[in-house]
Z-matrix of the N, CA and C atoms (Angstrom, degrees):
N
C 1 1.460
C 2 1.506 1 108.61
N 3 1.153 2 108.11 1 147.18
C 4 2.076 3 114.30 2 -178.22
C 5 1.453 4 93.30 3 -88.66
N 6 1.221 5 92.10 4 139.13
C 7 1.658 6 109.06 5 172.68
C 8 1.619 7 97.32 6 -97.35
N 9 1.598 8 90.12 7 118.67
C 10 2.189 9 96.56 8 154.16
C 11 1.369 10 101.16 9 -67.89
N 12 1.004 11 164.45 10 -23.27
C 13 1.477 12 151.78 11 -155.19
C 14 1.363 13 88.61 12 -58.84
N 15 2.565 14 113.51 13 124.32
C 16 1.095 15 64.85 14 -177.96
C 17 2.149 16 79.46 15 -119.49
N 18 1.452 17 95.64 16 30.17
C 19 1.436 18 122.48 17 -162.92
C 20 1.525 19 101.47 18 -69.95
N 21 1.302 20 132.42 19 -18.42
C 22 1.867 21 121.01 20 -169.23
C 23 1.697 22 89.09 21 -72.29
N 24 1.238 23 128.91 22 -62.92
C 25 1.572 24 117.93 23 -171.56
C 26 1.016 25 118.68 24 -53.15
N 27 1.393 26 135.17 25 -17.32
C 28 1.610 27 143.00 26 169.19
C 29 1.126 28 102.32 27 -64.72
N 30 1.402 29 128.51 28 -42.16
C 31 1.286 30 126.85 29 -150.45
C 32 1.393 31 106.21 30 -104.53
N 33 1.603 32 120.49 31 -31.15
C 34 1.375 33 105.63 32 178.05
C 35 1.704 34 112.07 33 -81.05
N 36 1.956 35 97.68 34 3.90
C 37 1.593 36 72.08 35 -175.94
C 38 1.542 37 104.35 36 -113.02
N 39 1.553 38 109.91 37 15.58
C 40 1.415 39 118.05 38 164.62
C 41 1.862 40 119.75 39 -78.56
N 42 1.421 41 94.35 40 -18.54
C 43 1.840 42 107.61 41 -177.08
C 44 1.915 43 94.20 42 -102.70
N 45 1.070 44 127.27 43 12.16
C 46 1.173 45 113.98 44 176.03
C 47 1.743 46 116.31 45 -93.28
N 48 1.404 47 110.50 46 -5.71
C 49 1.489 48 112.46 47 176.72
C 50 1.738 49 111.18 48 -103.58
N 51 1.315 50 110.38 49 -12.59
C 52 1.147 51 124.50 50 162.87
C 53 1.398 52 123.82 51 -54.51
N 54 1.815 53 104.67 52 -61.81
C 55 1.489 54 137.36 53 169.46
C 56 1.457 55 80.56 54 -44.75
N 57 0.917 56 123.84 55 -94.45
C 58 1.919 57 137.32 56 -135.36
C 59 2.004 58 88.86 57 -52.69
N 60 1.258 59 103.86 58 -54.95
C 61 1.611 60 101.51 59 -174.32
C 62 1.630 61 107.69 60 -59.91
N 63 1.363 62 142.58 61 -24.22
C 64 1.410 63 131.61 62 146.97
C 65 1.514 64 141.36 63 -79.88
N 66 1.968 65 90.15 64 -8.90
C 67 1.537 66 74.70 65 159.16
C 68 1.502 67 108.67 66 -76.74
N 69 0.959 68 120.57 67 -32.14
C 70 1.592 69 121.68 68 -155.30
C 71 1.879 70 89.20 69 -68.88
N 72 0.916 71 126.50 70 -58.53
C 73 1.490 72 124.87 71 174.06
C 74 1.211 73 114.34 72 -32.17
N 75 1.450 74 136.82 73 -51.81
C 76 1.453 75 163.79 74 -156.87
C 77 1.712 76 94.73 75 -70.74
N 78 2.059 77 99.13 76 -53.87
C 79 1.578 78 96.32 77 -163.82
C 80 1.428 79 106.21 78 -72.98
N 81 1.444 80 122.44 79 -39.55
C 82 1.027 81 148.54 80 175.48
C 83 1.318 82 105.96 81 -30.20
N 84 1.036 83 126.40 82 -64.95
C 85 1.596 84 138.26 83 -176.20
C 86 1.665 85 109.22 84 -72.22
N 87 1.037 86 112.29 85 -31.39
C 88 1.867 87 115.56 86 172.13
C 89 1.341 88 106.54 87 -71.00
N 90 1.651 89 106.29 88 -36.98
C 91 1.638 90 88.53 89 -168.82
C 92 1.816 91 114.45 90 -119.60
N 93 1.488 92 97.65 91 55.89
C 94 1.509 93 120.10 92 172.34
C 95 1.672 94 108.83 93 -79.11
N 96 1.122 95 122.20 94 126.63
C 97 1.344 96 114.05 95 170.90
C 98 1.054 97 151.25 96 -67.05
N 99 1.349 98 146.74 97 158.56
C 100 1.550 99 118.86 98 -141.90
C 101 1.455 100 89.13 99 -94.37
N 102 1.521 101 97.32 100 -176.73
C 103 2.134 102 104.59 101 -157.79
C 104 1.821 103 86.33 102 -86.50
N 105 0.765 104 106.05 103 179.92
C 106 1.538 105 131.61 104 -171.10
C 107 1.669 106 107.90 105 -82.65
N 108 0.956 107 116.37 106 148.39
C 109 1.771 108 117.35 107 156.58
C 110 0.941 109 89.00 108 -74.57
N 111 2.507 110 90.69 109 143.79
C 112 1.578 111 101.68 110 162.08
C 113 1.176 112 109.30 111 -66.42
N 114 1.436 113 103.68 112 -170.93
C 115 1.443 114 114.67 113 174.59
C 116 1.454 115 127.25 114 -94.13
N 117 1.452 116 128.48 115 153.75
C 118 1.618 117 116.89 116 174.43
C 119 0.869 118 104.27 117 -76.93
N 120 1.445 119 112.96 118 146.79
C 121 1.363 120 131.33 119 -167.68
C 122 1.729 121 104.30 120 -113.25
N 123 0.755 122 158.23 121 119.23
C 124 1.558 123 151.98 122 169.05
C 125 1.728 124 102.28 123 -113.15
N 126 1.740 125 97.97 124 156.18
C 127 1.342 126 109.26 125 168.13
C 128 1.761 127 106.29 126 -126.97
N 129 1.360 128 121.97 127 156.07
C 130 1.338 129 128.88 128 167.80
C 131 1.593 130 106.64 129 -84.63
N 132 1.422 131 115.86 130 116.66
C 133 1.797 132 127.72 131 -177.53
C 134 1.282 133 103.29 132 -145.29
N 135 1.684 134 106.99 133 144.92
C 136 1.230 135 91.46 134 176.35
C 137 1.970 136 87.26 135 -147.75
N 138 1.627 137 122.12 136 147.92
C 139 1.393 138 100.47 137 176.12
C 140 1.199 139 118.37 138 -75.99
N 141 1.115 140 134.84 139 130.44
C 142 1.515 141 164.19 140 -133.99
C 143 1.796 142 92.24 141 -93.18
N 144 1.447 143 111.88 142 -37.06
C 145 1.414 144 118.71 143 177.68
C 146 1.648 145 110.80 144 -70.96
N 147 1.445 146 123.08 145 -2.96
C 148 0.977 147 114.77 146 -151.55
C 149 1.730 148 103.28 147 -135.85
N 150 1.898 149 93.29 148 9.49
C 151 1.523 150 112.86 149 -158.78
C 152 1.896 151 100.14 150 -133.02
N 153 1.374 152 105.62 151 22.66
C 154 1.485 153 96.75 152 -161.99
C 155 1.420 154 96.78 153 -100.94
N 156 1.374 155 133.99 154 -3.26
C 157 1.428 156 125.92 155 177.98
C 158 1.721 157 111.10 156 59.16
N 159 1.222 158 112.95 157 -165.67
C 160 1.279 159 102.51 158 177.33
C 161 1.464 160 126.36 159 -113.69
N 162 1.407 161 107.88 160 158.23
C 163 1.790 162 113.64 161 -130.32
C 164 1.564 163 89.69 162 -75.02
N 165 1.360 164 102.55 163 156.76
C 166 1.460 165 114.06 164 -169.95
C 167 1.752 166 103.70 165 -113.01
N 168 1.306 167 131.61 166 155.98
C 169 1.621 168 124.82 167 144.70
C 170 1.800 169 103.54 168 -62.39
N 171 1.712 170 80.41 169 127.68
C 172 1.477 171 91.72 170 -178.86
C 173 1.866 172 97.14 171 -90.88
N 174 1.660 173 103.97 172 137.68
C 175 1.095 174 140.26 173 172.68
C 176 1.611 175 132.82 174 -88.66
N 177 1.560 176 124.48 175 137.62
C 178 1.167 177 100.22 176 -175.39
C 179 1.403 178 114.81 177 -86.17
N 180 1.254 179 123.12 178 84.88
C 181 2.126 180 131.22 179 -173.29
C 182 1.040 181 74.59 180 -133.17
N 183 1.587 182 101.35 181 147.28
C 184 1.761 183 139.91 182 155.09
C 185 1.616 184 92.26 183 -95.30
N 186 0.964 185 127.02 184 151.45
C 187 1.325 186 139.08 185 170.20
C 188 1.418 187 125.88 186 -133.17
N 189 0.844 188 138.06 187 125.72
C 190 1.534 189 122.75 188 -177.16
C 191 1.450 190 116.73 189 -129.54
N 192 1.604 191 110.61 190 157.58
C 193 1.457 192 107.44 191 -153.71
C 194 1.665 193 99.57 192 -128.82
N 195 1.425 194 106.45 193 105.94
C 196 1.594 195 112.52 194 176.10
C 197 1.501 196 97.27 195 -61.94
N 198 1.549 197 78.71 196 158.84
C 199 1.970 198 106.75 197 168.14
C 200 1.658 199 105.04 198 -51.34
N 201 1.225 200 136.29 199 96.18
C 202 1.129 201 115.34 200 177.83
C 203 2.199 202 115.90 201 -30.40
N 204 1.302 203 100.48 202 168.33
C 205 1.878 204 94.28 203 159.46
C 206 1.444 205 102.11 204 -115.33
N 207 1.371 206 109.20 205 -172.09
C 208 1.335 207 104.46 206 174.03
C 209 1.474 208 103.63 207 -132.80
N 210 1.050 209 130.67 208 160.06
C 211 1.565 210 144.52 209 160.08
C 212 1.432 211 108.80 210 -52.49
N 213 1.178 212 135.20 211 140.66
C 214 1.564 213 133.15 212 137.46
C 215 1.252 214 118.99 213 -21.81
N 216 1.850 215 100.79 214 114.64
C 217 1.393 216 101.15 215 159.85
C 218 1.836 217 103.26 216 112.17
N 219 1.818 218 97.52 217 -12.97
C 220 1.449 219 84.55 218 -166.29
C 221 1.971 220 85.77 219 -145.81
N 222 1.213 221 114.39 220 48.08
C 223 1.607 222 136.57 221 -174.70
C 224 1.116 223 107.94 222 -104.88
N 225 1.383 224 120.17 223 12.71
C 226 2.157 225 119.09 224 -158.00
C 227 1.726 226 87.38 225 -140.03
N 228 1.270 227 90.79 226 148.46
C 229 1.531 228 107.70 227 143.61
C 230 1.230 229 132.39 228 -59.32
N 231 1.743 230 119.12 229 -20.27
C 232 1.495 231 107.31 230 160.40
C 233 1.471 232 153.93 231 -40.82
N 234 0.673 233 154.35 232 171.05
C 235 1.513 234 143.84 233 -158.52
C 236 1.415 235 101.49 234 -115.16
N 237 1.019 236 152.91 235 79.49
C 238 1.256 237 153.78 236 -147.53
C 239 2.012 238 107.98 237 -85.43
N 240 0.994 239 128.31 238 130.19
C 241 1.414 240 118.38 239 166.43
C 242 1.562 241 103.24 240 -148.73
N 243 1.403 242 118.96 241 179.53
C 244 1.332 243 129.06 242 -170.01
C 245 1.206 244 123.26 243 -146.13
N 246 1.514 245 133.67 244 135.07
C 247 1.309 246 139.27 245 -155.52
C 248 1.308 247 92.10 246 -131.31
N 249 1.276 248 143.95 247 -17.66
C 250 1.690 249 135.24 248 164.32
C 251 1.548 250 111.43 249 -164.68
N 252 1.258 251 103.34 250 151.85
C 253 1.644 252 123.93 251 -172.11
C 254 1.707 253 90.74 252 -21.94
N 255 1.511 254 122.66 253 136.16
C 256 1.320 255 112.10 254 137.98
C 257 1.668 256 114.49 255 102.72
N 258 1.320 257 97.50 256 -20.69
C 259 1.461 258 115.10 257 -171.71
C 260 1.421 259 121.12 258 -112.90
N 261 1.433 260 120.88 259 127.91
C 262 1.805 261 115.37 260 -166.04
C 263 1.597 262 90.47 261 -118.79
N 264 1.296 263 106.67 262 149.03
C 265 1.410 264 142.39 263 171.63
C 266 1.082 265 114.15 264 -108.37
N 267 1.214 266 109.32 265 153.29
C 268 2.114 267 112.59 266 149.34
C 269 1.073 268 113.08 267 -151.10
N 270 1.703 269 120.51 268 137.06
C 271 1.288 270 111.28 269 155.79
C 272 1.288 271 149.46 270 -18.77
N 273 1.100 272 136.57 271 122.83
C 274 1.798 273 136.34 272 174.02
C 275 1.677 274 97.64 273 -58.23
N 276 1.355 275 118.89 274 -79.40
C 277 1.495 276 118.80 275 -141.22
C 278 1.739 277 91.79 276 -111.16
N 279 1.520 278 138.88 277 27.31
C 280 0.918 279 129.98 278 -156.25
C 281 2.076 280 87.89 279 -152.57
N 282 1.848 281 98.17 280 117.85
C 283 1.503 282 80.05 281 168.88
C 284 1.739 283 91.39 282 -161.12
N 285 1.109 284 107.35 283 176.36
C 286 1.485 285 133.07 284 163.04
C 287 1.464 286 122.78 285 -52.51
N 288 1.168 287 117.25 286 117.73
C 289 1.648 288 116.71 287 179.43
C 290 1.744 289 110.21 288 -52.69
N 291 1.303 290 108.03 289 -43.46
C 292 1.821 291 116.79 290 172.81
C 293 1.841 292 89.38 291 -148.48
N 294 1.932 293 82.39 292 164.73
C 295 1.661 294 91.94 293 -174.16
C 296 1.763 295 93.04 294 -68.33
N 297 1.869 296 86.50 295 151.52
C 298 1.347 297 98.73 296 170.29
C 299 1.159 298 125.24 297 -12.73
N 300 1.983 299 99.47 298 -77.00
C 301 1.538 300 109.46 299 -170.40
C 302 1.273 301 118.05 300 -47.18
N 303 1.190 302 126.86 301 -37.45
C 304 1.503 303 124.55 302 -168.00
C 305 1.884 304 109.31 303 -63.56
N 306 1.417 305 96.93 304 -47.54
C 307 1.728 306 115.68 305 -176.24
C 308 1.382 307 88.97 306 -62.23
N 309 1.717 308 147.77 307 -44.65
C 310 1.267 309 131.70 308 -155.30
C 311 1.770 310 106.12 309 -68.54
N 312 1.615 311 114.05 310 -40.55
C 313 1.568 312 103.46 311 -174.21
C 314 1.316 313 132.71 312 -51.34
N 315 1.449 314 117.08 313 -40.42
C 316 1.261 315 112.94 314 161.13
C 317 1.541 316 132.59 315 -53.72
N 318 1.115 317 86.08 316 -39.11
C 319 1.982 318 93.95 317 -179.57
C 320 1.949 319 94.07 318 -69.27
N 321 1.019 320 107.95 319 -46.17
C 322 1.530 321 90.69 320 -173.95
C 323 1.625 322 115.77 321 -58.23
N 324 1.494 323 104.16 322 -63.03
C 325 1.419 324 114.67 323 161.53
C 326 1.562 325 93.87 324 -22.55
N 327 1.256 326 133.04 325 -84.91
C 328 1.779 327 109.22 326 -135.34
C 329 1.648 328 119.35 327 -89.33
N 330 1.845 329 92.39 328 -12.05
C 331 1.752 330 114.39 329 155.84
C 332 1.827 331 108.92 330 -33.35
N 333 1.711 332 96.08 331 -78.19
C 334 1.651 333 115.60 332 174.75
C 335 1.453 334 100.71 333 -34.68
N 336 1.428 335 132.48 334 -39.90
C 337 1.163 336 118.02 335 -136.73
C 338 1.546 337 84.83 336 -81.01
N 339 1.404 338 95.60 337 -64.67
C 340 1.139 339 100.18 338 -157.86
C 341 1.758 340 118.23 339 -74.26
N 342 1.369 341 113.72 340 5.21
C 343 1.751 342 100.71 341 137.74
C 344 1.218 343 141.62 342 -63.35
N 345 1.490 344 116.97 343 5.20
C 346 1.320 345 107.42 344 -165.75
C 347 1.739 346 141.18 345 50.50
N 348 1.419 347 106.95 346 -9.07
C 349 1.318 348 92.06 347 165.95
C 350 1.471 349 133.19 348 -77.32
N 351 1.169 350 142.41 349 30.70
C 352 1.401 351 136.99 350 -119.93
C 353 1.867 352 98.44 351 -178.45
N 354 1.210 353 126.28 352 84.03
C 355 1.600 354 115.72 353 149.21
C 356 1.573 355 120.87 354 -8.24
N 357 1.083 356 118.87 355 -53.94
C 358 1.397 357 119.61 356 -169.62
C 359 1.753 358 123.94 357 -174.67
N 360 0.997 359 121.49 358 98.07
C 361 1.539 360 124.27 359 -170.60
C 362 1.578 361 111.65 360 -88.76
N 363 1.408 362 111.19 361 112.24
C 364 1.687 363 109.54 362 166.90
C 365 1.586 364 111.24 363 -114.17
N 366 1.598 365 104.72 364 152.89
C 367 1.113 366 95.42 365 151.59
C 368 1.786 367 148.01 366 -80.67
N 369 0.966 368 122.90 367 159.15
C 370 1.616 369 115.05 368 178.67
C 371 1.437 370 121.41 369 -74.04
N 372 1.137 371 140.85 370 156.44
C 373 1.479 372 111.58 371 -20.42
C 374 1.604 373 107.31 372 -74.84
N 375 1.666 374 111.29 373 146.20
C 376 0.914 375 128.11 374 -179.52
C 377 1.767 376 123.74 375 -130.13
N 378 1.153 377 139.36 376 139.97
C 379 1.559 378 133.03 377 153.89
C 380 1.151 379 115.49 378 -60.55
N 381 1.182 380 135.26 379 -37.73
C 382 1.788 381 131.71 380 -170.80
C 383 2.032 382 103.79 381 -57.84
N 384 0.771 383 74.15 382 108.89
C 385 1.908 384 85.95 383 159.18
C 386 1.774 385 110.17 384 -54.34
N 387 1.691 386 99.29 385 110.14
C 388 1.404 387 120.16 386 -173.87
C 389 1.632 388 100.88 387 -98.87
N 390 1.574 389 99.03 388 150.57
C 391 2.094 390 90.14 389 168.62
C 392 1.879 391 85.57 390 -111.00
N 393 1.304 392 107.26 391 -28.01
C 394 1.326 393 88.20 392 -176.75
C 395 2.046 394 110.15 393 -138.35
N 396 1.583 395 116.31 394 161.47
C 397 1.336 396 127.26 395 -163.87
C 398 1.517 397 104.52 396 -144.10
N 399 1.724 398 104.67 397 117.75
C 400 1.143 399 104.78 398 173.78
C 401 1.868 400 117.94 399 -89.45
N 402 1.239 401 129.48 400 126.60
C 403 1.196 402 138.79 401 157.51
C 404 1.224 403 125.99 402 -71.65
N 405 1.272 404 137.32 403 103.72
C 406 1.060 405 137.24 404 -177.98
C 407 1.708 406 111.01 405 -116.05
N 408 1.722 407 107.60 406 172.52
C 409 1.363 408 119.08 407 -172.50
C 410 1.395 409 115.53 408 -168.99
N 411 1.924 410 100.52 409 111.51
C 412 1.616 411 106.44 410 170.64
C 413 1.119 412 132.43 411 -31.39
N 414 1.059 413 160.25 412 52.27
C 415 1.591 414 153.36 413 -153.22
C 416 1.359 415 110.32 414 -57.39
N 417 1.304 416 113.37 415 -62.81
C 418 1.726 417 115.52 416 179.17
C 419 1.601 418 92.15 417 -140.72
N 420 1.285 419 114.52 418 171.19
C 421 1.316 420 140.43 419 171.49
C 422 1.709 421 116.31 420 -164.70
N 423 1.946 422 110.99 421 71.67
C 424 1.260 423 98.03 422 -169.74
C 425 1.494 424 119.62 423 -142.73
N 426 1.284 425 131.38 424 167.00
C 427 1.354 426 124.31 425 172.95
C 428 1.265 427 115.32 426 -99.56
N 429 1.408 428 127.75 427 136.01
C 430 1.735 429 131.29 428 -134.39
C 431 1.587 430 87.66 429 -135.38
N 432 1.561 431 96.97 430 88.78
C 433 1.887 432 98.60 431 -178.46
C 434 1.905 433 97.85 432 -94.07
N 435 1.471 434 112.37 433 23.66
C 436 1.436 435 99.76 434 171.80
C 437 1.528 436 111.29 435 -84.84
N 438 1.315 437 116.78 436 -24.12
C 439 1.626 438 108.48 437 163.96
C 440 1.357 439 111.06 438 -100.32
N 441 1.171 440 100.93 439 -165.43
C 442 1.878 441 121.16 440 -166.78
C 443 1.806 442 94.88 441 -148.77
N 444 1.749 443 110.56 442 121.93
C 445 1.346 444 119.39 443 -19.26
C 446 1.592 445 125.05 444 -55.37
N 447 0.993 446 127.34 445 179.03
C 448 1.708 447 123.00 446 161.58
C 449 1.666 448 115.18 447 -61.18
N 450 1.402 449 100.50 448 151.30
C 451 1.697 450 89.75 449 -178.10
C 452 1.804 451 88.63 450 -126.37
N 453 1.271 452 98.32 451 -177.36
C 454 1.615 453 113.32 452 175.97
C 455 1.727 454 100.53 453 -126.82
N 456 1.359 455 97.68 454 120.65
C 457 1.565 456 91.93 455 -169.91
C 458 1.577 457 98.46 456 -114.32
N 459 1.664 458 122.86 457 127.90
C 460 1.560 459 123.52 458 -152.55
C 461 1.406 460 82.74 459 -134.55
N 462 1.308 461 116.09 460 131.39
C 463 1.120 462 141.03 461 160.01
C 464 1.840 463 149.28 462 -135.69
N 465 0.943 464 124.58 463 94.47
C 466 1.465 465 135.41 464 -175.42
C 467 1.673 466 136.60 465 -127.77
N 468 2.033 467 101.82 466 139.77
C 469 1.628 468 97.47 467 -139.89
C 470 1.608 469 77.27 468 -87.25
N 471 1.080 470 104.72 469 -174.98
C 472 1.611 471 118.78 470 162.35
C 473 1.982 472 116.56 471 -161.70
N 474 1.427 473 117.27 472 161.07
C 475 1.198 474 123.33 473 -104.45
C 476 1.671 475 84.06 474 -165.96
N 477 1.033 476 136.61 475 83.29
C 478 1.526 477 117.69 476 -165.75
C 479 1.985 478 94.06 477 -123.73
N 480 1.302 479 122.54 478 107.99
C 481 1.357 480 145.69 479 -174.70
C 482 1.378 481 125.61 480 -86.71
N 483 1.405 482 107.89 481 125.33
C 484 1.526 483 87.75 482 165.16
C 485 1.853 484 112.18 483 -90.62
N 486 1.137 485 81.60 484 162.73
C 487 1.931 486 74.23 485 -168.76
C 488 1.770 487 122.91 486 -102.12
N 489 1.246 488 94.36 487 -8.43
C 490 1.679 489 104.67 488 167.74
C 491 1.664 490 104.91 489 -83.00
N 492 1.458 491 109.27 490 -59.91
C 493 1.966 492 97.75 491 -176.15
C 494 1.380 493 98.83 492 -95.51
N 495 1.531 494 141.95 493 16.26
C 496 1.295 495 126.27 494 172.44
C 497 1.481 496 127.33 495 48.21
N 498 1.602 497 99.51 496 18.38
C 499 1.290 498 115.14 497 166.96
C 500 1.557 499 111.06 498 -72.02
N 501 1.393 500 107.04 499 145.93
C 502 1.482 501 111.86 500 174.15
C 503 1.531 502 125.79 501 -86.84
N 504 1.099 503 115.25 502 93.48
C 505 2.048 504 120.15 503 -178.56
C 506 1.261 505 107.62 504 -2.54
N 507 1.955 506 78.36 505 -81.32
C 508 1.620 507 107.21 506 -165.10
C 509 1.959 508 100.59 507 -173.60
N 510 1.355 509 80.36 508 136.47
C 511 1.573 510 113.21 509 165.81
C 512 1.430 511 137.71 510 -68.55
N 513 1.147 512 142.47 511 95.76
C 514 1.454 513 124.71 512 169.66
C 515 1.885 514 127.18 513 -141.05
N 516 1.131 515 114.81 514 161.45
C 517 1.472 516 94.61 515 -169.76
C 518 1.263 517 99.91 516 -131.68
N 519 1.239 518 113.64 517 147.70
C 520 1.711 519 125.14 518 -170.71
C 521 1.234 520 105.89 519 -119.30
N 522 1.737 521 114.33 520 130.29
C 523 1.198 522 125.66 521 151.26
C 524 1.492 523 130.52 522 -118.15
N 525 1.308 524 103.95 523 148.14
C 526 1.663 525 90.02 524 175.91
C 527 1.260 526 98.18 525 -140.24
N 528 1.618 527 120.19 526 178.28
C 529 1.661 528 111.71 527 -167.02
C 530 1.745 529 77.15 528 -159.29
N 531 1.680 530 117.50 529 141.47
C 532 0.924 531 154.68 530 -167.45
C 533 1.464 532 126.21 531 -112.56
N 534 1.176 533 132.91 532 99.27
C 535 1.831 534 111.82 533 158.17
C 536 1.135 535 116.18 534 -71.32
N 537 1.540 536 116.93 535 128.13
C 538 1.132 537 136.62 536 173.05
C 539 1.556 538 115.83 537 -61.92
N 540 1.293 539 168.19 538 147.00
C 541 1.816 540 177.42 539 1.49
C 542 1.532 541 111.18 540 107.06
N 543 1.493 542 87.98 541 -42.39
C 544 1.229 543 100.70 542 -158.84
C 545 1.777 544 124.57 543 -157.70
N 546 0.925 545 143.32 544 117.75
C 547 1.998 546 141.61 545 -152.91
C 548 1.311 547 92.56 546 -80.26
N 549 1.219 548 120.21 547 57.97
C 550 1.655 549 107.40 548 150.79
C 551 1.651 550 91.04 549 -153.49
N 552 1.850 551 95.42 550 -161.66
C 553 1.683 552 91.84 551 -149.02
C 554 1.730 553 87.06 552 -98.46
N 555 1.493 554 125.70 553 1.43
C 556 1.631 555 82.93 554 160.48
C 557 1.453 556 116.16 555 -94.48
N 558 1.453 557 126.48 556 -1.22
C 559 1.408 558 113.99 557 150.57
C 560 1.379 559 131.64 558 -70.71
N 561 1.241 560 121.74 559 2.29
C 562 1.009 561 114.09 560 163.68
C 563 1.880 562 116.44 561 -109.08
N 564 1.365 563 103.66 562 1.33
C 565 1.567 564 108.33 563 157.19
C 566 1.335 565 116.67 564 -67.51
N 567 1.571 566 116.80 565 -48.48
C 568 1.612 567 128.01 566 176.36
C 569 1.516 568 114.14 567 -46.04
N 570 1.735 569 106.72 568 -46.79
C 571 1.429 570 117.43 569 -174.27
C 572 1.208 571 104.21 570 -49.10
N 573 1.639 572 108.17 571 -63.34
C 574 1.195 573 107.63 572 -163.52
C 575 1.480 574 129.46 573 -69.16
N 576 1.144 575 125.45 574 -21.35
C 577 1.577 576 139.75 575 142.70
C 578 1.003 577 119.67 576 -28.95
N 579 1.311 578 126.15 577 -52.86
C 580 1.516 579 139.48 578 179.04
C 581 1.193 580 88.92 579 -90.44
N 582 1.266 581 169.42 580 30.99
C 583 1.136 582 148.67 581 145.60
C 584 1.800 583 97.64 582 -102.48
N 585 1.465 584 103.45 583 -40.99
C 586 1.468 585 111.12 584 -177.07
C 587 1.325 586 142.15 585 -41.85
N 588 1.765 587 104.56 586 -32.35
C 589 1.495 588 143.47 587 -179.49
C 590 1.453 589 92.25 588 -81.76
N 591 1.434 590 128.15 589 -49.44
C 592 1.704 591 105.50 590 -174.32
C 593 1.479 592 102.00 591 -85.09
N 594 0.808 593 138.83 592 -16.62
C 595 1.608 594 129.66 593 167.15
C 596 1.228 595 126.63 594 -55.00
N 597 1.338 596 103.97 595 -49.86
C 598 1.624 597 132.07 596 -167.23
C 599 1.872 598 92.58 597 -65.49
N 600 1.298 599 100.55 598 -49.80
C 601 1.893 600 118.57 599 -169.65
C 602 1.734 601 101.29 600 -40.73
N 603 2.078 602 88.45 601 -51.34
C 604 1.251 603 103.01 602 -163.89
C 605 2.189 604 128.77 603 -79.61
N 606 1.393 605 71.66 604 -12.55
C 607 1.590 606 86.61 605 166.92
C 608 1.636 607 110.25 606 -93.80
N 609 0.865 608 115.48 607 -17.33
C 610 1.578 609 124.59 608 173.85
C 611 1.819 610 112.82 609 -69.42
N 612 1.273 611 93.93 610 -63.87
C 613 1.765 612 89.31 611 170.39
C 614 1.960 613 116.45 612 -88.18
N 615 1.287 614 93.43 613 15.31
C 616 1.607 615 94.25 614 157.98
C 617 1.592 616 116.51 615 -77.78
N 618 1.539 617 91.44 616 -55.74
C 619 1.731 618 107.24 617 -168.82
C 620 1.946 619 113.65 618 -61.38
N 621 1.607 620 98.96 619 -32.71
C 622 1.383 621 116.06 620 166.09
C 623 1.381 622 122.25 621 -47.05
N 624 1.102 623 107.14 622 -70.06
C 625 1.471 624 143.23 623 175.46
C 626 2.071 625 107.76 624 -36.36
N 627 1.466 626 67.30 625 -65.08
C 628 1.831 627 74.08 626 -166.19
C 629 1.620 628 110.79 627 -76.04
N 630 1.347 629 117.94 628 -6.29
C 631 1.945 630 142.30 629 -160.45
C 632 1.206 631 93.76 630 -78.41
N 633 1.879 632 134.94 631 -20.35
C 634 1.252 633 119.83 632 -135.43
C 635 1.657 634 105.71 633 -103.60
């Protein structure tokens, strides 16, 4: 017998924009792109044995070592570098485990320590009764692609206090400047490492120096 039905071609060609709208969903989802590499992570370290400057008579001062601050522009974990006077960058996929400043207190802390001039060095905030508190401040932390090779140019002021009249000792600011290995940002992690150890040296026989 002939079937009048004459409804199946109506219908398969009412599910045919459906079909077409899941394949495209189907391809859609196969051909998503793959996720990204994480990012490098770097930290600022430097060996502390290799950062002690030269040995001091140890004194009876507690000393204590604020959170450094940082300058504008250099408050992030970003990787900061520069391609002309005036202008800051940062890495995409390349950054700092914590901002500079934060990573610098410890290294100073165990710098001090381990010069020996100093009874006992804490960081802030602290309970131990201090006679004196160093203030410090990031100045720059950057990679300087205006020459060839690149350098890492590291800079920080310091601030050395007495802590009963909040009079200021003495003042001084350290720079150091680095060749970079290599034009990307883990040569300019290396730089700055090696730049880090003479800083660290040099804030060490500051605080000495001026303690006496």
């Amino acid at each position: 017998m002939k079937s009048n039905d004459t409804t199946w071609p109506m219908r398969i060609a009412a599910l045919a924009p459906t079909a077409a709208i899941l394949a495209l969903v189907v391809g859609g989802c196969t051909a998503l792109p793959p996720a990204p590499p994480p990012d490098n992570i770097y930290v600022l370290e430097a060996t502390t044995s290799q950062a002690t400057g030269k040995a001091s008579a140890k004194r009876d001062v507690v000393l204590t070592v604020d959170l450094p601050r940082a300058r504008a522009g250099f408050d992030t974990a970003q990787m900061i570098w520069v391609r002309q006077t005036h202008g800051l960058e940062s890495y995409a996929r390349n950054r700092w485990a914590d901002t500079p400043a934060h990573m610098l207190a410890p290294l100073i802390k165990q710098t001090l320590e381990r010069s020996g001039a100093f009874h006992a060095v804490v960081l802030s905030p602290s309970g131990v009764p201090a006679k004196l508190h160093l203030d410090t401040e990031l100045v720059r932390l950057q990679q300087d692609f205006t020459v060839k090779p690149s350098v890492v140019r590291f800079t920080l002021s310091a601030q050395l206090i007495d802590t009963a009249t909040q009079r200021v000792i003495a003042t001084a600011e350290f720079d150091e400047t680095e060749q970079c290995e290599s034009e990307d940002a883990y040569g300019g992690v290396r730089a700055a490492n090696r730049a880090l150890v003479r800083l660290l040296v040099r804030v060490a026989e500051f605080c000495a120096g001026a303690s006496r």
